[in-house]
N, C-alpha and C positions, 0 to 999 in steps of 0.2 A: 708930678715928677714920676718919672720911671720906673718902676722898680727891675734890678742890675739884672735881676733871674730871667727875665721877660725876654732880657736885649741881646742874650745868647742864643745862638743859631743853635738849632738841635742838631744832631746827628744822626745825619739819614740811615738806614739800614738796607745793607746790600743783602740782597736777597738771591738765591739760586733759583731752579724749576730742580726738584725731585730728580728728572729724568739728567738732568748738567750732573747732580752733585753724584751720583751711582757709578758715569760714564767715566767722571774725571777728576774728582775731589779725591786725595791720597787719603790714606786711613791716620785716626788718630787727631782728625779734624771737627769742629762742632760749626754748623752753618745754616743760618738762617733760610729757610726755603718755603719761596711764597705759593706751592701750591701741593703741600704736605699732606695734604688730607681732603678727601670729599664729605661732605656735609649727606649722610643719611638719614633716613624716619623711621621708628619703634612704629609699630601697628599699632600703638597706645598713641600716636602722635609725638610724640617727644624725639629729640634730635640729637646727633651723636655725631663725631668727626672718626672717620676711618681711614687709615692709611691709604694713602694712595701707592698703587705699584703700575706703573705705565710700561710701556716695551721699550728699552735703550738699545740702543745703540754700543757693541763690543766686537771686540776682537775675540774671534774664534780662532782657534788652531787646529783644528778636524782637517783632513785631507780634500774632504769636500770643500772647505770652506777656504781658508787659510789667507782672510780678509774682514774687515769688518762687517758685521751681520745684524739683521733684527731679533735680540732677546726679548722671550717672552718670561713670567711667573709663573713660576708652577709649585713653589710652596710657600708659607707664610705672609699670604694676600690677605684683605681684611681686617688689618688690627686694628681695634680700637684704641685710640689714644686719649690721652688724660690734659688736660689745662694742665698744673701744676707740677704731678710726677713725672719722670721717664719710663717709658716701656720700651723692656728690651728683650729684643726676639733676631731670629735671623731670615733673610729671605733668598731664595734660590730661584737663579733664570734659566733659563734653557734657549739655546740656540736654535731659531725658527724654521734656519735650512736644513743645517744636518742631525739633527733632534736628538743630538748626542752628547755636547758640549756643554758645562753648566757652572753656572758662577755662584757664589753666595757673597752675601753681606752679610757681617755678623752691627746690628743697628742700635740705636738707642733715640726715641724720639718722643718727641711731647706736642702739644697746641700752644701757643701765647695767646690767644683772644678767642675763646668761646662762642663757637659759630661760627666758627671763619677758618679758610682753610692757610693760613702761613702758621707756621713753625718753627722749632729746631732737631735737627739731626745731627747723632755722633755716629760717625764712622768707626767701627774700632778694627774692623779688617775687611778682607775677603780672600774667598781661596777661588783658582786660581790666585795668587799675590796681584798686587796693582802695578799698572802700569804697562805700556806697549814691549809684544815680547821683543826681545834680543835676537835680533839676526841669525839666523844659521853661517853664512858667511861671518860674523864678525866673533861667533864661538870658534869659530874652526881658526879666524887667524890670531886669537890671544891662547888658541891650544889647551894647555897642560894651568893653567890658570884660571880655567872656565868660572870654579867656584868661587875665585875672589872676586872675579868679576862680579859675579850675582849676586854676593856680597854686597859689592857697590854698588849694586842697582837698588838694593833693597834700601842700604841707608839712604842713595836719593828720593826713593819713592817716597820715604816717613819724613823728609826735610832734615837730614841728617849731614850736614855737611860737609865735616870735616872729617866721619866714617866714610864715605864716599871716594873723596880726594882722596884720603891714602888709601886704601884700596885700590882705586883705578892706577895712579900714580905706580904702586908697589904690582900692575897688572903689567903696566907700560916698560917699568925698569926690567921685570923679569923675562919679558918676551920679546925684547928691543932687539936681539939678533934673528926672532923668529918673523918678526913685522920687518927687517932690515931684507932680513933672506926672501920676503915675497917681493919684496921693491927692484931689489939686485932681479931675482928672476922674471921680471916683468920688461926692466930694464934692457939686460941678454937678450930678448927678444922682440921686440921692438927695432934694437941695433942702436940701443943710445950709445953717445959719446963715450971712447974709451975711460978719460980719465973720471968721467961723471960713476962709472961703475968703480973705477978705483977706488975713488971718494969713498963708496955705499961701503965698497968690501974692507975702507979702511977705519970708518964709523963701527963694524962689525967685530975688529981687534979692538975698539978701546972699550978699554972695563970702567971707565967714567960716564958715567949714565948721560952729563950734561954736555962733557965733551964730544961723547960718541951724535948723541942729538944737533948739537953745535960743527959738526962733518959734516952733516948729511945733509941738513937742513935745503942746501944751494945745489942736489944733484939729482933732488926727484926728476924723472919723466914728467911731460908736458900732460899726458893723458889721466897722470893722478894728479894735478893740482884741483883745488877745491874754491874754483872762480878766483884762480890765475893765483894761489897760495899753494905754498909747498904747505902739508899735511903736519910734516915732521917740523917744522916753522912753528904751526901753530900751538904741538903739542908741548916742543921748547918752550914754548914762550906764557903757556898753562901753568906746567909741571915746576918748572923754576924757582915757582913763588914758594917761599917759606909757610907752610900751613902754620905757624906760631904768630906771622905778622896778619893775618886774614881771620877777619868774622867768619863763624860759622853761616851766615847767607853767602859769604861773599867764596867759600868755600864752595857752596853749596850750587852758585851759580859756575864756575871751574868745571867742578866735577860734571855737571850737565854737560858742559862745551867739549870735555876730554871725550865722553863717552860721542857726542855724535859726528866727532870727526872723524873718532877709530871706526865708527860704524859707513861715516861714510869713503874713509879711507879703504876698506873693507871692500864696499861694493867695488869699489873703480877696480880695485885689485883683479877682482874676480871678471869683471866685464872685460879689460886689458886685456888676460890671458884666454877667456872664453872668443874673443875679437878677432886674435892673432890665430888661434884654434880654428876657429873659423874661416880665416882668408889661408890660412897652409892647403884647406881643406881643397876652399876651392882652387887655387891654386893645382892641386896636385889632379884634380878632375881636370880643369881645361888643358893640361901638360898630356895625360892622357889620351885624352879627346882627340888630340892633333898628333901624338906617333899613330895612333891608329887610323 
């Protein structure tokens, strides 16, 4: 007869590489990583697991750079780690192209099996903060709001959900006639339909956050929809939800969706008027061209 202990499946252990969890693991997380440490020799012979520090892959922000790059170490390489304790120290990369840019992790890490290089690792931060920077375009269209925003980026980064939602939510409410105001002027030029502008600039008088969203919703331009979606549809239909009746995951997942629509609401904005700038341009060359 069987014994019951035997007949349970065990549970596999997901494992990171080092280089994953540095690149993309938010802080404040502990995670299993199968290749935590290389295996060295004392000149006496005896063996030891030393932290591993490999080159990731980050997002630089140097003028040179202003893309993802190869991070190298350049402090806190080498630690010895312990089977049983944690050791905790910080380690600092440097940006490989522009030799200027530099990240830290502040760590916490141990061995699980003696002679072998898998692991645990805690995150408890990094400066730069985590996570892909914010738009220059998408600062500039939430304005006078910048800091709540960052706000809400910071509670998304740590898994913070329902910090996030409001936050972004209370980014959205506040700047709804300044995000209304770039749609309207993108619209004007373009030459969209009169009443579709009337729409935007009558969304722009209501002082009801879901009303004024609920206007608009049907009068974007064809050149900001976001694969054949009005933008302010989407945000409606985010923002609406009562943060009381929602999980904090389910919060959590929202707040992600609110942030990269404004973001890519953002770009099209920007491309629209940069678009239209560009054919006045040429326009007013070939008008040129032919009085002369």
């Amino acid at each position: 007869m069987t014994d019951q202990g035997t007949d349970e499946v065990k549970e596999e252990i997901e494992y990171q590489t080092i280089a994953e969890f540095l690149e993309s693991t938010p802080p404040n997380q502990l995670i299993n990583i199968s290749d935590l440490s290389s295996i060295k020799r004392y000149q006496s012979g005896g063996i030891y697991n030393e932290m591993r520090t490999p080159e990731v892959q980050l997002h630089c922000n140097h003028d040179q750079c202003s893309g993802t790059r190869f991070f190298r170490c350049v402090s806190g390489s080498g630690k010895r780690l312990k089977l049983e304790d944690f050791e905790f120290f910080y380690v600092t990369y440097r940006c490989s192209n522009c030799q200027h840019v530099e990240k830290t992790f502040s760590l916490a890490a141990k061995i699980t099996t003696e002679s072998k290089p898998e692991g645990e690792c805690y995150k408890f931060g990094e400066l730069p903060t985590y996570g892909p920077p914010v738009s220059a375009k998408l600062i500039k269209l939430i304005g006078p709001d910048r800091d709540d925003f960052l706000k809400g980026r910071r509670c998304e980064n740590q898994g913070l959900g329902v910090g996030a939602f409001i936050y972004y939510r209370r980014v959205v409410e506040n700047q709804k006639n300044r995000i209304l105001g770039e749609i309207i002027k993108v619209s004007e030029k373009i030459g969209a339909a009169t009443e579709k502008i009337e729409k935007l600039k009558s969304a722009v008088t209501e002082t009801q956050f879901t009303k004024a969203l609920e206007t608009a919703k049907d009068a974007m331009p064809e050149s900001l929809l976001i694969n054949g979606h009005s933008p302010i549809l989407l945000l409606h239909s985010a923002l609406s939800e009562g943060v009381h009746a929602l999980t904090d995951e389910q919060c959590l997942e929202l707040a992600g969706s609110v942030r990269v629509v404004l973001g890519e609401l953002s770009e099209r904005l920007s491309q629209a008027l940069k678009d239209e700038a560009e054919l006045a341009k040429a326009l007013s060359t070939l008008m040129n061209k032919k009085r002369s």
